[in-house]
C-alpha positions in Angstrom: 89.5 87.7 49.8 89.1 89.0 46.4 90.8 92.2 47.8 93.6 90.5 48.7 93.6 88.7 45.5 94.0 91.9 43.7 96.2 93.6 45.7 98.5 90.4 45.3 98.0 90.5 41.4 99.0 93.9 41.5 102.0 93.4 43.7 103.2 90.9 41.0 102.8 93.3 38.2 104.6 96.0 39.5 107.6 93.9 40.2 107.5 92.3 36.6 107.3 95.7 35.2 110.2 96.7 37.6 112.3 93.6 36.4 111.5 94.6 32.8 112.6 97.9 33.3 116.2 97.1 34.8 116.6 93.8 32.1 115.8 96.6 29.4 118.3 99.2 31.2 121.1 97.0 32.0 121.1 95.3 28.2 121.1 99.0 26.3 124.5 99.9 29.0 126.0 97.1 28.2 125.3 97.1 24.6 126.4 100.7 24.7 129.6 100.0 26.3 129.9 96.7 24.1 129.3 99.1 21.0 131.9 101.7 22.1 134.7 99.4 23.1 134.2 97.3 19.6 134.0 100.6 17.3 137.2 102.5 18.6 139.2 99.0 18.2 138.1 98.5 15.1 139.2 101.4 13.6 142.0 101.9 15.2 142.6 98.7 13.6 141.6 99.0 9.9 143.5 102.3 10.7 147.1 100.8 11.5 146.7 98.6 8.7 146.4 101.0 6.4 148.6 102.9 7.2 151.0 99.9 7.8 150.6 99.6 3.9 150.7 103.3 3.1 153.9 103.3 5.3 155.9 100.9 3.4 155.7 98.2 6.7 156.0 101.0 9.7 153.5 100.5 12.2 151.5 103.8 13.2 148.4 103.2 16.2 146.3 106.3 16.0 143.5 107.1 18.4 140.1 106.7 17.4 138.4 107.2 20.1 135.5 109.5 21.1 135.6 110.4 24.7 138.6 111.4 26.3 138.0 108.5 29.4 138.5 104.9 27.9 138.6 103.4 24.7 135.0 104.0 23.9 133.5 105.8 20.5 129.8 106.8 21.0 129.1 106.5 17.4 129.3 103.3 17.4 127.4 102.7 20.9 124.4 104.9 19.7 124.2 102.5 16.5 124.6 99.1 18.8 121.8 100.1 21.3 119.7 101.8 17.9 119.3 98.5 16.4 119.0 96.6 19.7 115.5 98.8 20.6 114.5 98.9 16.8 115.2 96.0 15.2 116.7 93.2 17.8 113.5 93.9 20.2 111.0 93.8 17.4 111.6 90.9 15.6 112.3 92.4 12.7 112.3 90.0 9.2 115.8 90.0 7.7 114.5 92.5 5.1 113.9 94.8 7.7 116.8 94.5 9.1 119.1 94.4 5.4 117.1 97.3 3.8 116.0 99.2 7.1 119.5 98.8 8.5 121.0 100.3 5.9 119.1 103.4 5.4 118.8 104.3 8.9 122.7 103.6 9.0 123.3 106.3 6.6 120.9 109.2 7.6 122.3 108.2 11.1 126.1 108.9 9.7 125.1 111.9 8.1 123.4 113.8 10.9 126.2 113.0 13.5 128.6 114.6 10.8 126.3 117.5 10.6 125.8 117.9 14.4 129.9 117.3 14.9 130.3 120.2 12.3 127.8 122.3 13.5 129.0 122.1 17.4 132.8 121.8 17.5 133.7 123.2 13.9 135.3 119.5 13.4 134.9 116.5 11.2 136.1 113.2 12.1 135.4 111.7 8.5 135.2 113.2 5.2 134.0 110.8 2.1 134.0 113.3 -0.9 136.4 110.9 -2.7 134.7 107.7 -1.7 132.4 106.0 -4.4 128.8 107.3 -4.2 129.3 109.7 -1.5 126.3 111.5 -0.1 127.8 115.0 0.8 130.6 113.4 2.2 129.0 112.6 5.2 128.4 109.4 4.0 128.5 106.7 1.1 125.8 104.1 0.1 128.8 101.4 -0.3 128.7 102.2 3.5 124.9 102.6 3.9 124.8 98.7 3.0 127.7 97.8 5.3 125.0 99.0 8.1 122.6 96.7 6.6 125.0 93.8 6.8 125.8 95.1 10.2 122.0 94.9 11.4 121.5 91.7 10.2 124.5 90.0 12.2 123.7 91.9 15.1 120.0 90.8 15.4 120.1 88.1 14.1 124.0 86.0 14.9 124.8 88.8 18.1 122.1 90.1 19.8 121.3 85.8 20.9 124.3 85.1 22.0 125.2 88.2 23.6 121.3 88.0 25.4 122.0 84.0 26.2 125.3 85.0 28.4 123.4 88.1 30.4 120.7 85.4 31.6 123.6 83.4 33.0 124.9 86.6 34.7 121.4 88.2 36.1 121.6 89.0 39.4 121.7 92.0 42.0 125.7 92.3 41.3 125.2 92.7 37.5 122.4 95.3 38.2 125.3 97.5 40.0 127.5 96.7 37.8 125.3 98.1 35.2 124.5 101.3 37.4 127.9 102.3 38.0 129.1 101.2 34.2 126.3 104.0 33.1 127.1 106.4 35.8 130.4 106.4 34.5 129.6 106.7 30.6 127.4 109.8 31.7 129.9 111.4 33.6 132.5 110.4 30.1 130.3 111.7 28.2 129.5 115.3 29.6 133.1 115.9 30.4 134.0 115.1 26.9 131.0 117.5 25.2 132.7 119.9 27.8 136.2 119.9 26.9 135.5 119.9 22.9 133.1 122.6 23.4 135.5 124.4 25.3 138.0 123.9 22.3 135.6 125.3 20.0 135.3 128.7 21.8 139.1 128.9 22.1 139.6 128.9 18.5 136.7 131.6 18.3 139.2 133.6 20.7 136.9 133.4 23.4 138.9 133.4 26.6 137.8 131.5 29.7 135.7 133.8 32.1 134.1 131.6 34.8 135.9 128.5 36.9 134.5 125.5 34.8 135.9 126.6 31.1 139.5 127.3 33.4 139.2 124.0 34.6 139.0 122.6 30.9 141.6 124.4 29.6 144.0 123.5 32.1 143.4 119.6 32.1 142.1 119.1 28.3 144.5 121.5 26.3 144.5 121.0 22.8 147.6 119.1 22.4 145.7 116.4 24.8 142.3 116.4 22.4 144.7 115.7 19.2 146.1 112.9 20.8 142.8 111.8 22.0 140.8 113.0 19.0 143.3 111.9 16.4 141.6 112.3 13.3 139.1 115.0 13.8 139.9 118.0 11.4 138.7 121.7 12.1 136.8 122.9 9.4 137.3 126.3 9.0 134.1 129.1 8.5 
């Protein structure tokens, strides 16, 4: 009987670890995606405004987008599911969240410009002029916009957004979920792809096997300016 008993227990706690597991996995795509969608259409709002103004009233939508399959921007994903796991999860005091928010926000900015520089020979923004620039990689006006940022999310967002997924649980969010991530990966790797290919073209390197032929005849450079609109090659 005890047995039994045990092997019941133990039934139960490999399925609640299993449930866990997928609540965990389904909330980070979704915040991901969430993240993505939210970043690009914010900037390429702030952007046509701006440039609205610099205009003289002409309106000008630019791309900001960072994968050449939807209007999703990684960045800004990465950031969404970074303070979901390390701040939203753990409870964090507002504090935490302000002063934590904002520091990890910056170094965060910075190496993604140093990776992006160091990979594709591109940057896609360039501070030097801003007030209290870091490198121009960053600024720490902006370093406490990520600490406003973290706060609202974990503690204004992150409820509500965790409230609606209870009322949508169920076997047909958890594909959802699957083939929303399935997708993102496959975004994802074809977008590293083509912009790495564009890097070795401008080294001179011509395409020598069947996978950098394929990206240079369906992700040309005139289609990576449209879709990479304000990325800038920095020259060696």
């Amino acid at each position: 009987m005890t047995e039994k008993l045990d092997s019941e227990t133990e039934k139960v706690l490999i399925s609640t670890k299993k449930a866990r597991r997928r609540l965990i996995f389904n909330q980070v795509v979704l915040i991901f995606a969430i993240g993505c969608i939210f970043g690009t259409y914010y900037e390429e709002i702030i952007t046509l405004w701006k440039n609205f103004w610099a205009s003289g009233g002409e309106l000008i939508w630019q791309s900001r987008r960072g994968l050449v399959y939807g209007p999703f921007s990684p960045v800004y994903g990465i950031g969404a599911v970074g303070i979901y796991l390390l701040f939203y999860r753990k409870k964090m005091n507002w504090q935490a969240c302000f002063f934590g928010g904002a520091l990890l926000g910056g170094v965060f900015e910075y190496i993604l410009s140093v990776l992006q520089e160091w990979l594709f020979g591109t940057r896609s923004w360039n501070y030097s002029d801003r007030f209290m620039d870091i490198d121009g990689r960053t600024t720490v006006p902006y370093m406490l916009f990520w600490g406003l940022l973290v706060l609202f999310a974990t503690k204004w967002l992150f409820p509500i957004l965790e409230k609606g997924y209870r009322k949508l649980e169920g076997q047909g969010l958890n594909i959802f979920c699957a083939i929303l991530a399935t997708f993102l990966a496959f975004d994802i790797a074809m977008s590293l792809g083509a912009t790495l290919r564009q890097a070795q073209r401008r080294a001179g390197d011509p395409a020598d096997n069947a996978i950098e032929i394929f990206f240079d005849e369906h992700f040309s450079d005139e289609r990576l300016k449209k879709t990479y609109d304000n990325a800038v090659y920095v020259k060696e």
